[in-house]
GURO-932290 format. One record per atom (N, C-alpha, C, O): atom name; z, x, y; residue in one letter; residue number from 1. Coordinates in pm, whole numbers, plus 50000, padded with zeros to 5 digits. Layout:
BEGIN
+------+-------+-------+-------+------+-----+
| atom |     z |     x |     y | type | seq |
+------+-------+-------+-------+------+-----+
|   CA |     Z |     X |     Y |    a | NUM |
...
+------+-------+-------+-------+------+-----+
//
This chain:
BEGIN
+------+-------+-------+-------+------+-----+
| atom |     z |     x |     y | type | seq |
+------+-------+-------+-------+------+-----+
|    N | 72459 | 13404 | 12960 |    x |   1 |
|   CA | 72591 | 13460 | 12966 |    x |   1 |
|    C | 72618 | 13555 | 12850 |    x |   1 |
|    O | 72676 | 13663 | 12866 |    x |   1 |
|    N | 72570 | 13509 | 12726 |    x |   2 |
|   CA | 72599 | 13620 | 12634 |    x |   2 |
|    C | 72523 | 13769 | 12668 |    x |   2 |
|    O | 72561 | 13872 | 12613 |    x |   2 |
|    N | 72418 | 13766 | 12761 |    x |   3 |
|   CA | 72347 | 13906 | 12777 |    x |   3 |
|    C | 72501 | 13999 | 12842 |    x |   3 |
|    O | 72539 | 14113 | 12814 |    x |   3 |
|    N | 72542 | 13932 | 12905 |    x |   4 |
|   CA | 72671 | 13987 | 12971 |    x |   4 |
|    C | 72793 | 14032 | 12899 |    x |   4 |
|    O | 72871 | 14108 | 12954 |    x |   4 |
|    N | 72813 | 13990 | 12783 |    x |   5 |
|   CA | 72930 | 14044 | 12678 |    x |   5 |
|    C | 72931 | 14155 | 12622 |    x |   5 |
|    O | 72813 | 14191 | 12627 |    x |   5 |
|    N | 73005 | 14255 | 12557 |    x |   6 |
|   CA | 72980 | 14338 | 12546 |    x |   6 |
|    C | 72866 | 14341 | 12378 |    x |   6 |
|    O | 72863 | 14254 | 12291 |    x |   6 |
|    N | 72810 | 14433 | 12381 |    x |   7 |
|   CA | 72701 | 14458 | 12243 |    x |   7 |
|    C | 72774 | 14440 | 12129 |    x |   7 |
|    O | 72878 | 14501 | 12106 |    x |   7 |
|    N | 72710 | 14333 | 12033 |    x |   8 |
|   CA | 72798 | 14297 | 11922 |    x |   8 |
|    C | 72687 | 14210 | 11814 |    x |   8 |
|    O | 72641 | 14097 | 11830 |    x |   8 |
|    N | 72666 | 14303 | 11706 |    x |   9 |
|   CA | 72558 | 14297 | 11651 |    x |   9 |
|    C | 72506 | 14117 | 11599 |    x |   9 |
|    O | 72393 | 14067 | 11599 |    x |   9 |
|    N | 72649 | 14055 | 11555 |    x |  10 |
|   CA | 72665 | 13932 | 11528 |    x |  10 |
|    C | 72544 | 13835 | 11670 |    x |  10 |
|    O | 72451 | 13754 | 11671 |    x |  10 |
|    N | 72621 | 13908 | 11761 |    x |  11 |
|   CA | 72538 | 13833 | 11878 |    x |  11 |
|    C | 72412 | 13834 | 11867 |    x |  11 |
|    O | 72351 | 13728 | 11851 |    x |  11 |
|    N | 72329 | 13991 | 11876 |    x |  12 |
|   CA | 72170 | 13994 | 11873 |    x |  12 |
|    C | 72143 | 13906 | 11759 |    x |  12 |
|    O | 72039 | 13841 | 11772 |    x |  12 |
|    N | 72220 | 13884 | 11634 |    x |  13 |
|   CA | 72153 | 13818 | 11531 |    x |  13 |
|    C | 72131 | 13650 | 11561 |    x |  13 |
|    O | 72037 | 13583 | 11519 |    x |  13 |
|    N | 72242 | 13604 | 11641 |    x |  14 |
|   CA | 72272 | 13496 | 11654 |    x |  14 |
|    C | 72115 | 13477 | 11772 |    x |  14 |
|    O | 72055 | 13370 | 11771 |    x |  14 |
|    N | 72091 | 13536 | 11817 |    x |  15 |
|   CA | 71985 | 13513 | 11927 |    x |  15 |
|    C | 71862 | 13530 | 11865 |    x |  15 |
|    O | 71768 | 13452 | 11854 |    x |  15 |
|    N | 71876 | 13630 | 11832 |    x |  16 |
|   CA | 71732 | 13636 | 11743 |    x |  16 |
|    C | 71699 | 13480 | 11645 |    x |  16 |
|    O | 71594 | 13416 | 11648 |    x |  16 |
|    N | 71807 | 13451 | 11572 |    x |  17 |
|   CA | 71797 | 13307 | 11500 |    x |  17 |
|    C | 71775 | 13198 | 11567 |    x |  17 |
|    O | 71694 | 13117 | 11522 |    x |  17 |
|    N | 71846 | 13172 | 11695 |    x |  18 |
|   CA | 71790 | 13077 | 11830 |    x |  18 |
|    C | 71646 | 13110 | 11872 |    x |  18 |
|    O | 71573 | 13011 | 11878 |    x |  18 |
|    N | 71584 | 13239 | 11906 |    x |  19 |
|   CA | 71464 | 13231 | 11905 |    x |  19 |
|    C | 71394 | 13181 | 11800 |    x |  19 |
|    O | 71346 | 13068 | 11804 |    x |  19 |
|    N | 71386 | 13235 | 11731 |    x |  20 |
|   CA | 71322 | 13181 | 11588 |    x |  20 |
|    C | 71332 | 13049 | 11543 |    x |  20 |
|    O | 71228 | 12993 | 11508 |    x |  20 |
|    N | 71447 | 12985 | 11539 |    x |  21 |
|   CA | 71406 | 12837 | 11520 |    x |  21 |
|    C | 71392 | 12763 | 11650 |    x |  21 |
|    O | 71404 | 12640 | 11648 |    x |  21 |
|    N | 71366 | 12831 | 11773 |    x |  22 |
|   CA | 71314 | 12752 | 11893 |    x |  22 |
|    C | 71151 | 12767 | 11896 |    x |  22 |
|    O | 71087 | 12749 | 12000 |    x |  22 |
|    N | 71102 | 12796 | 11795 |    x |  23 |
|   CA | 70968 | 12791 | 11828 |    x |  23 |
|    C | 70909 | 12773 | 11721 |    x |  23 |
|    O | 70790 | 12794 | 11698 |    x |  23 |
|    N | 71052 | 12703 | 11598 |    x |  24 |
|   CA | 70924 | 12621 | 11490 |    x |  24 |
|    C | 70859 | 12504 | 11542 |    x |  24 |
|    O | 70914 | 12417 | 11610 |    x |  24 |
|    N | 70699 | 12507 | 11493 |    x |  25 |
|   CA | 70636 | 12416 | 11540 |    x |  25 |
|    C | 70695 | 12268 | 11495 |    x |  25 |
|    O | 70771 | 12273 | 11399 |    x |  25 |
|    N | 70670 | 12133 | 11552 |    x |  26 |
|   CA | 70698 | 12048 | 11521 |    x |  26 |
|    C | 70559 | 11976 | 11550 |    x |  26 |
|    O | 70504 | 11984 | 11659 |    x |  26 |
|    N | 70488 | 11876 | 11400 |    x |  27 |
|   CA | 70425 | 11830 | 11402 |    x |  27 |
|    C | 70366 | 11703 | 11551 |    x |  27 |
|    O | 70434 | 11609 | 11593 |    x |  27 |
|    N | 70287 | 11727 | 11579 |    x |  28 |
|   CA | 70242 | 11610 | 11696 |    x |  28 |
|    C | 70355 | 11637 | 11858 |    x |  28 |
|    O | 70338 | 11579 | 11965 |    x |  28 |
|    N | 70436 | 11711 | 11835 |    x |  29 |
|   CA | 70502 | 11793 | 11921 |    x |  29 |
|    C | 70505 | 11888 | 12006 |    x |  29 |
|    O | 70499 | 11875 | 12128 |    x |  29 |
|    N | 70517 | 12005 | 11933 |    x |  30 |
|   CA | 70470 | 12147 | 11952 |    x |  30 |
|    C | 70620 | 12181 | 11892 |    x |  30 |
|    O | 70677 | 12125 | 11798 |    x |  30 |
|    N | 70671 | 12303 | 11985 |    x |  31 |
|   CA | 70751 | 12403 | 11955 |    x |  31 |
|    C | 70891 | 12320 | 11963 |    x |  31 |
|    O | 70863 | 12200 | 11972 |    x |  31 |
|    N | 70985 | 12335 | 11963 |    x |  32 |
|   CA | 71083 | 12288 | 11959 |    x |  32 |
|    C | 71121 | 12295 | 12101 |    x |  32 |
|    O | 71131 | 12190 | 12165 |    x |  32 |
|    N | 71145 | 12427 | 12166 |    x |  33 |
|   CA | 71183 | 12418 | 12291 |    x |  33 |
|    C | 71159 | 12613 | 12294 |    x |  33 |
|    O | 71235 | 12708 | 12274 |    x |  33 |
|    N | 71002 | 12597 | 12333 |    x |  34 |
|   CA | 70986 | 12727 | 12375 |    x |  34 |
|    C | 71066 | 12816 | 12492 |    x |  34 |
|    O | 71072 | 12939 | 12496 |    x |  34 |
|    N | 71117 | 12735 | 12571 |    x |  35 |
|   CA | 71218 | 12787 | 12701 |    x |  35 |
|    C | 71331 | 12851 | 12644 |    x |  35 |
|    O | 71380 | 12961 | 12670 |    x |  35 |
|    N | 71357 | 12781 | 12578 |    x |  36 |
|   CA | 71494 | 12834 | 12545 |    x |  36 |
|    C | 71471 | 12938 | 12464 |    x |  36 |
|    O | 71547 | 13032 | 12484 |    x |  36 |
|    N | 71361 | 12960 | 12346 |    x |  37 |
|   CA | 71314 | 13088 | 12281 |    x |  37 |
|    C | 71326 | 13204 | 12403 |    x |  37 |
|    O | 71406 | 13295 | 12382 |    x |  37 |
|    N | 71251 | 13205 | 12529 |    x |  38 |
|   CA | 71183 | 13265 | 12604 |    x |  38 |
|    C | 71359 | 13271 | 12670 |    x |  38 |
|    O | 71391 | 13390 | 12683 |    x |  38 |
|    N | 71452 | 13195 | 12703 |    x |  39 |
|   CA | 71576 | 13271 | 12759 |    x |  39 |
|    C | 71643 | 13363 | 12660 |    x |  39 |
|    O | 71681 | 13471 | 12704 |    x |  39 |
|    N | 71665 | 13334 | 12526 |    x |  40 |
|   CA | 71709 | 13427 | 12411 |    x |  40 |
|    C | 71639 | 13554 | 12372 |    x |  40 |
|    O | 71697 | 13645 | 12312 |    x |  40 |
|    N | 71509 | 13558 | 12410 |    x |  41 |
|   CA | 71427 | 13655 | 12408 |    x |  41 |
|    C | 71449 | 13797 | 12542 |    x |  41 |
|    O | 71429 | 13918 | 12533 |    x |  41 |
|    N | 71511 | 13689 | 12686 |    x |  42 |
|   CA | 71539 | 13757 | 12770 |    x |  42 |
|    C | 71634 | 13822 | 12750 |    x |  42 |
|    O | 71628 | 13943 | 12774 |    x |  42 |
|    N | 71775 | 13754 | 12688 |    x |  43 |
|   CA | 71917 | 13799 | 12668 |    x |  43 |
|    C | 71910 | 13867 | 12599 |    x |  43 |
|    O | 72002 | 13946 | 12621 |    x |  43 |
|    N | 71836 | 13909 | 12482 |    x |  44 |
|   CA | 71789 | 14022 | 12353 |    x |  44 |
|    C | 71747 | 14138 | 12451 |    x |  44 |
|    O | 71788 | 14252 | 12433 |    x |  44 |
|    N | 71650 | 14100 | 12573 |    x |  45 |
|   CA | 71603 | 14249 | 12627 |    x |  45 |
|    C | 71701 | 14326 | 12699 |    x |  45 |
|    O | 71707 | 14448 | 12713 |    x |  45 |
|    N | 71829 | 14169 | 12773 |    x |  46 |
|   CA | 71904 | 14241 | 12827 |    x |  46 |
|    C | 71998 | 14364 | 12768 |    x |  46 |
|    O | 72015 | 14468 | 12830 |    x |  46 |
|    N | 72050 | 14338 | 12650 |    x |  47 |
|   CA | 72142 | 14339 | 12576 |    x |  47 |
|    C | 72100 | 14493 | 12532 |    x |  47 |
|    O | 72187 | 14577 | 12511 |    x |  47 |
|    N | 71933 | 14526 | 12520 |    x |  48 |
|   CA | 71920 | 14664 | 12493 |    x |  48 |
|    C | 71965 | 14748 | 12379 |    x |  48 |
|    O | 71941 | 14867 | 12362 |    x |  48 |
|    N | 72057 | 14642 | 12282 |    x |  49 |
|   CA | 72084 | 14727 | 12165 |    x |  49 |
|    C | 71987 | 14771 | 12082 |    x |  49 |
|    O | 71867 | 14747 | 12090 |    x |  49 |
|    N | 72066 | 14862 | 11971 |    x |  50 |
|   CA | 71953 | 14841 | 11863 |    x |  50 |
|    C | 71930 | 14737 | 11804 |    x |  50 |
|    O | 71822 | 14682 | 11778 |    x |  50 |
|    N | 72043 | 14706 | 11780 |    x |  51 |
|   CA | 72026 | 14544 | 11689 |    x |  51 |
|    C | 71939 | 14497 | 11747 |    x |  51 |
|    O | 71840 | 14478 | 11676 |    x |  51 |
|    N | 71923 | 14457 | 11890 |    x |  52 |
|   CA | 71896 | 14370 | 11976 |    x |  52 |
|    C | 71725 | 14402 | 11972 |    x |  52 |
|    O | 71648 | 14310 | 11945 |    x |  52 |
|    N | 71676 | 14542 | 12002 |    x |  53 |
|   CA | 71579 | 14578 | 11953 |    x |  53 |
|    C | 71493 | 14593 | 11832 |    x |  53 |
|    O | 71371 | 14609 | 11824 |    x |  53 |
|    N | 71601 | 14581 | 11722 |    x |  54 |
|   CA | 71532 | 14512 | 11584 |    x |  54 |
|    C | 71538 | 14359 | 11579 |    x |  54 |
|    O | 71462 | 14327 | 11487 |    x |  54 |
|    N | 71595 | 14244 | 11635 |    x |  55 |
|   CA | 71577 | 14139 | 11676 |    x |  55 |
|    C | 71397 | 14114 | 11702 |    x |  55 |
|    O | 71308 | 14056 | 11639 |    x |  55 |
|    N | 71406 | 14200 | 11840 |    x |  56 |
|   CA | 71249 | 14167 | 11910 |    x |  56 |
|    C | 71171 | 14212 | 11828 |    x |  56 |
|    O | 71059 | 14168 | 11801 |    x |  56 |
|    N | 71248 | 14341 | 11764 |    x |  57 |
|   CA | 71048 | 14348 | 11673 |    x |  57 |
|    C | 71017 | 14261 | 11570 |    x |  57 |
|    O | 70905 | 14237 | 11524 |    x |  57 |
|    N | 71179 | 14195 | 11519 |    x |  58 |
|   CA | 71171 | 14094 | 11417 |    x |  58 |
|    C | 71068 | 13948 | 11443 |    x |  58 |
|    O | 70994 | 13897 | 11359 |    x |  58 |
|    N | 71089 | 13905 | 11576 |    x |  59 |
|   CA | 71039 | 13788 | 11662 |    x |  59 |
|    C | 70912 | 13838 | 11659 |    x |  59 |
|    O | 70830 | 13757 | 11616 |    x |  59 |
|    N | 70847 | 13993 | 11705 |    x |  60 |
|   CA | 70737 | 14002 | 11783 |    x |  60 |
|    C | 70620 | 13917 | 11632 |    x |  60 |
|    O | 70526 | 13839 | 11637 |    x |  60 |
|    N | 70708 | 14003 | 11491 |    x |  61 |
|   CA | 70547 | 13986 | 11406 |    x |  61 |
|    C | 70626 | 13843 | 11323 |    x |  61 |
|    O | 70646 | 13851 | 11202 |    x |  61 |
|    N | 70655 | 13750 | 11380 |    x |  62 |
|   CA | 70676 | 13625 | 11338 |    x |  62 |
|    C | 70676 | 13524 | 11455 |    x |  62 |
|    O | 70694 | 13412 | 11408 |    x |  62 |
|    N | 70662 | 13521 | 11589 |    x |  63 |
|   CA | 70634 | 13451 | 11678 |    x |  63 |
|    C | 70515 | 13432 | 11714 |    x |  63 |
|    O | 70450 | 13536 | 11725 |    x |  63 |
|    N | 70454 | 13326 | 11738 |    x |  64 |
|   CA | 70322 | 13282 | 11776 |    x |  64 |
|    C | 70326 | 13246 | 11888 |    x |  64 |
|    O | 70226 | 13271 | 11956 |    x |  64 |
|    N | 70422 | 13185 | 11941 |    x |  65 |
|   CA | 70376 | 13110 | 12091 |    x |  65 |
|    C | 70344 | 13240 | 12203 |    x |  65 |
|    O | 70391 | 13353 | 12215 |    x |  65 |
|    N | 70254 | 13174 | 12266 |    x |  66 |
|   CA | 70218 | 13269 | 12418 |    x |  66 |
|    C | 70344 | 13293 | 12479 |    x |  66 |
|    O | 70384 | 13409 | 12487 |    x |  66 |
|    N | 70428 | 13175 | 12535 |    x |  67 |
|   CA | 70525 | 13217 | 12612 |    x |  67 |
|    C | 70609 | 13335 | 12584 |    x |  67 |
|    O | 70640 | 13433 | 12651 |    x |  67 |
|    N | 70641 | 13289 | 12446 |    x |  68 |
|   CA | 70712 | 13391 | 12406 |    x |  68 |
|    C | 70749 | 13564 | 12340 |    x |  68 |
|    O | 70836 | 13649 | 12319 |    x |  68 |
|    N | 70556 | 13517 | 12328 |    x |  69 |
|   CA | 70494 | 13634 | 12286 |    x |  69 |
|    C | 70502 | 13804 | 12436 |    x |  69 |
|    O | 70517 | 13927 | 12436 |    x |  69 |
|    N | 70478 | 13676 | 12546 |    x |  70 |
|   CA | 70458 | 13749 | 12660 |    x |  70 |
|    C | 70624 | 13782 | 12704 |    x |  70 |
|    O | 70644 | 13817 | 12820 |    x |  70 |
|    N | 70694 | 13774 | 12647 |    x |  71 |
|   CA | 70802 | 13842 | 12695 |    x |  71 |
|    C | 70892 | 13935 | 12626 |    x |  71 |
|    O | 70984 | 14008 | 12666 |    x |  71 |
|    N | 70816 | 13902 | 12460 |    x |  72 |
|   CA | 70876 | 14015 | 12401 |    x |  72 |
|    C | 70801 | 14151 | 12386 |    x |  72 |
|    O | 70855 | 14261 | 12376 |    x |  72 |
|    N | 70654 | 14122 | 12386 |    x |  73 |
|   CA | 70578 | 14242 | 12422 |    x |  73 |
|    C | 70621 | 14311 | 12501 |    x |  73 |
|    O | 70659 | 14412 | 12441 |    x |  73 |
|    N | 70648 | 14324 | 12650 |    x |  74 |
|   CA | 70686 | 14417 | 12749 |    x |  74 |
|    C | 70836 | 14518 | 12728 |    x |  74 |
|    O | 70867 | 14631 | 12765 |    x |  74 |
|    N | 70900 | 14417 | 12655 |    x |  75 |
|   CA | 71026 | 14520 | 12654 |    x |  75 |
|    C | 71032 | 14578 | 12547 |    x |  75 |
|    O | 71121 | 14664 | 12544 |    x |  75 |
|    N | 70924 | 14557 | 12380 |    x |  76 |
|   CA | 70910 | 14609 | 12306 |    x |  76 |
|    C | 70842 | 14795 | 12368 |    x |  76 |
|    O | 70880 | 14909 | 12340 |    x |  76 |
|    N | 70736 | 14743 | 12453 |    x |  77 |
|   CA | 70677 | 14836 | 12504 |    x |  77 |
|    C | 70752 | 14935 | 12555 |    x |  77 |
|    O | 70752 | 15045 | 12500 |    x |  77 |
|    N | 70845 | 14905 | 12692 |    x |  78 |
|   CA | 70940 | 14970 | 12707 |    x |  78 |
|    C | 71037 | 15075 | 12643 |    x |  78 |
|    O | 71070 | 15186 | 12685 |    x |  78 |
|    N | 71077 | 15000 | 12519 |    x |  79 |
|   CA | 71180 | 15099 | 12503 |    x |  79 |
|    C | 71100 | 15134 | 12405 |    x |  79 |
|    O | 71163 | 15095 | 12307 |    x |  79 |
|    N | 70994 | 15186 | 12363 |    x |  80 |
|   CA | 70949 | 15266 | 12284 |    x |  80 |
|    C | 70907 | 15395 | 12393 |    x |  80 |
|    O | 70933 | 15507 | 12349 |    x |  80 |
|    N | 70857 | 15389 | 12506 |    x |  81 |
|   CA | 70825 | 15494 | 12608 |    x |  81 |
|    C | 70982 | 15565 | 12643 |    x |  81 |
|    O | 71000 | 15687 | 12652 |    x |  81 |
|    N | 71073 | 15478 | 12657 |    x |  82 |
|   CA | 71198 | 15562 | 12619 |    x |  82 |
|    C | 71232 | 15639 | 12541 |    x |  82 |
|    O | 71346 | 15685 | 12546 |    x |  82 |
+------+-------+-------+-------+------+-----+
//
């Protein structure tokens, strides 16, 4: 729902920080809750800001997981061909 509000830099930050601590590892665990990284990661692509786009590149060279890796790559890609 927040991809839907209007662009508000507070927001991309707030998402970007939900990604990021959704995919500290937890010992004998794993990630905390890579899904939910991987929906905040979506709502960041929706959102299309800049902020929102310094978010993902923030995630891209500090995220490790696959899942999440694979979804911020593509829209990084994207709006650079833009």
């Amino acid at each position: 729902m927040l991809a839907l509000l209007p662009a508000d830099p507070a927001t991309d930050r707030l998402l970007g920080a939900l990604a990021d601590t959704s995919t500290v590892w937890i010992a004998g665990a794993g990630p905390r809750c890579a899904k939910t990284a991987a929906a905040a990661v979506k709502a960041l692509a929706r959102i299309g800001s800049v902020t929102a786009l310094a978010e993902l590149a923030r995630l891209s060279r500090q995220v490790t997981h696959p899942l999440v890796r694979k979804r911020i790559d593509p829209v990084l890609s994207a709006a650079l061909r833009s």
